[in-house]
Phi, psi and omega in degrees: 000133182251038172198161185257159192211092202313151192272021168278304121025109156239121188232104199288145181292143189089350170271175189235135168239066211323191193279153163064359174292166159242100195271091191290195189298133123099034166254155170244112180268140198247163185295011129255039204257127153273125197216115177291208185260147196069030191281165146252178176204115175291196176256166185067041167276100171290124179256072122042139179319279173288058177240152168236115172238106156332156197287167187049012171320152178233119142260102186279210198275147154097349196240117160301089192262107179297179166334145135089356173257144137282123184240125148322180174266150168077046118305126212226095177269118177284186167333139144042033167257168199241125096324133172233145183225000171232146211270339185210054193296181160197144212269333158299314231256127168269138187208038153304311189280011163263010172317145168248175196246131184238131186244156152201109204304171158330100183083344180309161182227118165277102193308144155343157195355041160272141188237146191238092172308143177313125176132337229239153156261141155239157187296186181281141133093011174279138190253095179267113185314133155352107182076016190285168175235133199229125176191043162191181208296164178219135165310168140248172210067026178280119187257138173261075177282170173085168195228076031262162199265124158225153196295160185207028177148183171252166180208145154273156170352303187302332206086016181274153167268162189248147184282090179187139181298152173297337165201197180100210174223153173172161201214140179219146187253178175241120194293328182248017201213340206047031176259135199260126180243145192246127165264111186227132225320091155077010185231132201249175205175134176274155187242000000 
């Protein structure tokens, strides 16, 4: 076996797991799930059949990742944050073949206990704050807050907020990184 796997650990046959990944107490990964290398999957982490988690993902205890969501690589789900994958459920109602599709791009960070409605992409490097609700595309590198989540700023690669206006142009350096970033009409980009 090329990932440790805790003896709590239900990892249903046909999923993939990379090398070095770790799979903790009381999680189920289901037989269709692709989960790349160096992941963690904390504990009582529920993987979904139709799931993709890119290589070094952090998922932390408590979080379910459903049907139809994607995580790039270097995706960070805090505790107890929520994926949704039907936009209206009801429990009479079968309303599988209504999955929307959830994408979350490359390095973004999903804060504790924040829910991500089913449909919406986040960008690379977007940081979404603790208990925010998201239930639309978020640029990257956007930090988000709230209930519904709006933007209130920019964050870098590193995981600093950046000195640069909510929209316009302006350039900035990253204080613990030098690496410099650009706002150019309303869209930020490391250069």
């Amino acid at each position: 076996m090329t990932h440790y796997q805790h003896e709590t650990a239900i990892v249903d046959p046909g999923a993939q797991i990379g090398e070095g990944s770790r799979v903790w107490h009381f999680v189920h990964v289901c037989g269709g799930a692709r989960i790349g290398a160096g992941v963690s999957l904390g504990q009582n982490v529920f993987v979904g059949n139709k799931v993709v988690i890119g290589d070094r993902c952090k998922i932390q205890n408590n979080v379910s990742v459903y049907d139809n969501v994607t995580l790039e690589e270097g995706v960070f789900c805090g505790p107890s944050m929520v994926f949704t994958n039907v936009y209206n459920p009801r429990s009479l109602i079968e309303r599988k073949d209504e999955y929307r599709d959830t994408l979350v791009k490359k390095g973004a960070t999903l804060g504790a206990n924040c829910t991500v409605v089913c449909g919406v992409t986040i960008g690379e490097y977007a940081f979404i704050g603790a208990g925010a609700v998201v239930n639309k595309d978020v640029k990257p590198y956007a930090l988000m807050v709230g209930v519904p989540a709006r933007q209130i700023g920019w964050m870098s690669e590193h995981g600093e907020q950046l000195d640069l206006p909510l929209s316009g142009q302006g350039e900035t350096i990253c204080s613990h990184t030098g690496a410099i970033y650009r706002l150019t009409d309303g869209q930020c980009a490391r250069s």
